[in-house]
N, C-alpha and C positions, 0 to 999 in steps of 0.2 A: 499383570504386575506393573507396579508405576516405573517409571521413564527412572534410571540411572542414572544420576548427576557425578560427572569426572570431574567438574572443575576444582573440586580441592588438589588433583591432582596437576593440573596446570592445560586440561583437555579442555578446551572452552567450545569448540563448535564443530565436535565431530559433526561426520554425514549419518549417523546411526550409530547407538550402544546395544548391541544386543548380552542379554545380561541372564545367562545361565541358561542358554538354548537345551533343547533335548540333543540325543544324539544323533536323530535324524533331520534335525533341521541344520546341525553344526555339517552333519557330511553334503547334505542337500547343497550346500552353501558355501562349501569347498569344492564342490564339483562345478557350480556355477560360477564361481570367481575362477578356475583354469588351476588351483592350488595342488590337486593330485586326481588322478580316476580308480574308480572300482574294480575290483577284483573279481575273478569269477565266482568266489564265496560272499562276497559282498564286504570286504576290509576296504578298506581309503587307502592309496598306493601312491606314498609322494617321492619327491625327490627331495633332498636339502641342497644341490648346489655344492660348490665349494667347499662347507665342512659337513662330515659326513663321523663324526664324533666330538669328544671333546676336545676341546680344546684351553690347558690349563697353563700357558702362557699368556691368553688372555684373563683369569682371573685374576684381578685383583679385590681388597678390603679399604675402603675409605676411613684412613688415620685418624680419626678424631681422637681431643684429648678425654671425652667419656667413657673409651675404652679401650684407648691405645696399652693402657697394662694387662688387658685380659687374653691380647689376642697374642698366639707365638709367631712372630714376623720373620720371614727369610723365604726360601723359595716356592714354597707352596703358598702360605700366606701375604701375599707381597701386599704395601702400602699405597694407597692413593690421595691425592690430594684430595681434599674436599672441594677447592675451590672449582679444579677441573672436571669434580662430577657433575657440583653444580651447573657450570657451561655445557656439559653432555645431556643432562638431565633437561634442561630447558628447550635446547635443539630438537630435542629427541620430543617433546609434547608439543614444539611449533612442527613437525613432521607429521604428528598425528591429527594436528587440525585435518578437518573437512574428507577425514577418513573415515571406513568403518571401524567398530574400536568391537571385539569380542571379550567380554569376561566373567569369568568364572569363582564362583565363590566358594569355598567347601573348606576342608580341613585337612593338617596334617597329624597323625595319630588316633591311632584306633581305641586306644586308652583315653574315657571321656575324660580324668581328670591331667591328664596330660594332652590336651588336646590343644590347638590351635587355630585359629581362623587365621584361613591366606585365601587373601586378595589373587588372583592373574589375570592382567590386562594384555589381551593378543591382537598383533595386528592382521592375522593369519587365521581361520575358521577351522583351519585343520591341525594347529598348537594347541587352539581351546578345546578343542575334542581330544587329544590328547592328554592335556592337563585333568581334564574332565575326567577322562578315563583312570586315571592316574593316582588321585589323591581320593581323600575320604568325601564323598559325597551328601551332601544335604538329602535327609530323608524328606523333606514337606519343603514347600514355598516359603512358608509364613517363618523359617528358620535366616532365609538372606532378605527378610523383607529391612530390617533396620542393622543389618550386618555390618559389624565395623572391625574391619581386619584389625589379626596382630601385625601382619608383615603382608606389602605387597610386591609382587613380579611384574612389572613390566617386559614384555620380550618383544622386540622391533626389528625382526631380521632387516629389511630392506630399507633401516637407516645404517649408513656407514661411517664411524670415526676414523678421522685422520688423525695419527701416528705424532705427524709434527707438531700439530696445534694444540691437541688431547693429552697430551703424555702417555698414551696405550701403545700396545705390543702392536699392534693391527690395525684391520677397519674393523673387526670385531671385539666387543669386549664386553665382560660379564663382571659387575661392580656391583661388591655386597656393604650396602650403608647399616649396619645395624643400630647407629644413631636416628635416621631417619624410619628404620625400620621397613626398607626398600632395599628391589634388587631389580636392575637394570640390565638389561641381555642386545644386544647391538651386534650387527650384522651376521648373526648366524642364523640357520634355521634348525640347525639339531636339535631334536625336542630334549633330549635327552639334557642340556644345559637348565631348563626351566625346572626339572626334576631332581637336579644337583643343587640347586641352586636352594629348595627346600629342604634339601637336606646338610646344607650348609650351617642353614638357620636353625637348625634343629639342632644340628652339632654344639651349636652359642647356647641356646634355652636351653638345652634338656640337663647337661650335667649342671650346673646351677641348680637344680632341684633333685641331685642325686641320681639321676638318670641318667645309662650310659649308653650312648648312642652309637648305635653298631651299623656296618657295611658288612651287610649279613642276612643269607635266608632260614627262614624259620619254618617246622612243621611238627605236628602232636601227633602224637601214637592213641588211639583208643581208649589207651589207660590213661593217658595223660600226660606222658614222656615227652618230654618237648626238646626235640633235637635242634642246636643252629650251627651254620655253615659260612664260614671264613673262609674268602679268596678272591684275588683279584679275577678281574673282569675277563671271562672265557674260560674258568676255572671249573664252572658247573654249579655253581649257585641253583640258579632258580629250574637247570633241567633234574637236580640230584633231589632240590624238596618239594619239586612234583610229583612226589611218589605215588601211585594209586594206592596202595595200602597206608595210608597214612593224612593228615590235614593239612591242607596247607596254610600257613601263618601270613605268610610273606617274602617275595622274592629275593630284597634288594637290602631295606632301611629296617632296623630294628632298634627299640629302644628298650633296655632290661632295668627295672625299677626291684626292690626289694619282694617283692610279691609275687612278680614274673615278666614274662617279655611280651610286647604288644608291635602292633607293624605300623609302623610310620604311615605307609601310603595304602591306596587302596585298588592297587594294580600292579601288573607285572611289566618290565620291559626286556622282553628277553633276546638273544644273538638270534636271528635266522640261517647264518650260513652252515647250508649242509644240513639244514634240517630235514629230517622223515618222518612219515604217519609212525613206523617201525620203529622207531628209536627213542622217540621224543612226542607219543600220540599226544599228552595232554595241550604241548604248545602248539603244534602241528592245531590241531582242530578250535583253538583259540581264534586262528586266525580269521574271521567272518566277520557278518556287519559288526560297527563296533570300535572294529580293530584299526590303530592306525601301523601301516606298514611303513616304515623309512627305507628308499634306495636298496631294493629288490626288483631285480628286473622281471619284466613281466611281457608277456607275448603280448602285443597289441591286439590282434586279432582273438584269441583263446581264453584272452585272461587270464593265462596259469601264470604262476608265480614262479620261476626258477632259483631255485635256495642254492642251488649249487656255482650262480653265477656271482662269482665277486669283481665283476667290473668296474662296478659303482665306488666300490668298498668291500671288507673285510668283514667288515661294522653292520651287517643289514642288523635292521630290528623290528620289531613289533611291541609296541605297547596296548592292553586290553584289560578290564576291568576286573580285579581278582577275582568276582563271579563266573568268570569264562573257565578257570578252572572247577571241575566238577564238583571235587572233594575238598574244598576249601573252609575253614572256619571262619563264620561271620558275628558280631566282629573280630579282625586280627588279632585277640587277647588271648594268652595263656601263661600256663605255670612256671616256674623257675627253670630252666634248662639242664636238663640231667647227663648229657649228652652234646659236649663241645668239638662238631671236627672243623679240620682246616685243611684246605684243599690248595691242592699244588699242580703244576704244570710247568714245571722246569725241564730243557730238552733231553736230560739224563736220569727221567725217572724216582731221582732222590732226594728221599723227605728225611730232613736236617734230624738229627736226635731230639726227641723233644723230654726233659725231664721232670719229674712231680716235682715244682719246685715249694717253695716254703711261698708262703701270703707275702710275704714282705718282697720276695726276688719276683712274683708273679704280677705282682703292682708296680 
């Protein structure tokens, strides 16, 4: 494949692009840079450092006036200056000079005609095999030979903004330009922000074209039943629609269009803690070459993995290609959802009265 030109991006003399590695050349290559070690099943086993989730004090949206009326601003959606990304944004590609630059080209949604090309540019071998893992994947070469993203990710754990001079919450921060059609990710290594962060984007595109973009797993029944699963994060999403009787959709991102619902991404990332073969076999046996594990500790000598140890964090994870699940439908697409649950986890057991209401009180 010909040589990857960054400079539209402002990358003028990296030390190497390596530009859509397999998966063994991205682990090869994180092992060799000191980024994480092998597992005794052969998973990539890293640490992140300092953050070890998200973190959504550092999200911010850069104000512009092309879309300052589309977006609902307050505390989840906070504002940014443009001019201060711009200063972030240029720092952050004079940092990558004379670096190795990793990137990844592929898609987000599994529904061809809602589909998107996204750009990820990693400073890390062990994000890009993650991202890799993650999103929808290029069948052939000849698909990223003249590939020109809808939106790209930049992620640069190991550049840090300062607080005073930046206007950010931190030395980390995750800033969505949908003017410039970029998202920028600074001092973190949680992979899990690169994967938020396309579904950020997908949140902006998709209902503009009548599609509703869900934080929700998906799975078809044989006949065609297609059940999806609402709830926050440790709820049981992606352990409840790995059913072995059943398909799996998608763990995480879902987008439902008039016709039926399709999976954003094309991987799982799911909790480790406290996992077993007994409980949870489908994720449990995910975990192999492939797989990346985030802050799970692990016997240095043995290589075993202990799911039971939250030292690290609370938060352990694995992300792995939704073909690691067995029974999974490829691609992510299926029928209308016959079947809506929502799942809970409140410490007294109790799930609020939910009523049939009318179209109008249910929008």
């Amino acid at each position: 494949m010909k040589d990857l030109c960054l400079e539209y991006l402002g990358i003028i003399n990296p030390a190497a692009v390596h530009h859509n590695m397999t998966v063994p050349q991205l682990v090869e290559r994180a092992v060799a840079r000191g980024e994480g070690t092998l597992s005794k099943t052969g998973a990539l086993v890293v640490k992140t450092g300092k953050y070890t989730g998200r973190s959504p004090e550092d999200r911010f949206v850069v104000d512009e006036p092309a879309i300052h009326d589309e977006i609902e601003w307050g505390s989840v959606n906070k504002p940014f200056c443009p001019a201060k990304y711009d200063a972030i944004y240029n720092r952050m590609m004079a940092y990558l000079q004379g670096r190795e630059i990793f990137v990844f080209d592929g898609y987000a949604g599994a529904e061809k005609e809602y589909q998107y090309k996204i750009r990820v540019v990693n400073e890390l071998a062990s994000e890009n095999l993650f991202i890799h893992q993650l999103l929808v994947r290029p069948e052939s070469e000849s698909e990223i030979e003249d590939f020109a993203p809808d939106f790209t990710i930049i992620a640069v754990p190991g550049f840090k903004c300062i607080p005073e001079v930046d206007g950010t919450h931190s030395e980390a921060a995750i800033l969505v330009n949908f003017v410039k059609k970029q998202v920028i990710i600074a001092g973190s290594q949680y992979a899990g922000e690169i994967k938020k962060s396309v579904f950020s984007v997908m949140n902006y595109l998709l209902p503009a074209r009548d599609v509703f973009s869900m934080h929700c797993s998906a799975n078809v029944g044989h006949d065609g039943d297609v059940a999806i699963f609402f709830g926050l994060s440790g709820t049981g999403k992606t352990t409840l629609s790995a059913d072995p009787n059943r398909f799996l959709i998608g763990d995480d991102e879902h987008g439902w269009h008039k016709n039926g619902v399709f999976n954003i991404e094309g991987g799982c990332y799911a909790k480790c803690i406290n996992l077993s073969k007994e409980n949870e076999p489908d994720i449990y046996n995910a975990i192999r070459f492939g797989a990346l594990v985030e802050n799970v500790v692990m016997d240095p000598e043995t290589r075993e993995l202990d799911f039971d140890d939250g030292s690290l964090t609370e938060n352990t994870r694995v992300g792995y290609p939704v073909e690691f699940i067995s029974n999974t439908r490829i691609p992510g697409v299926a029928g209308v959802p016959k079947v809506v649950i929502f799942l809970t986890a409140d410490a007294f057991g109790v799930l609020a009265p939910v009523p049939t209401p009318s179209r109008e009180r249910a929008m």
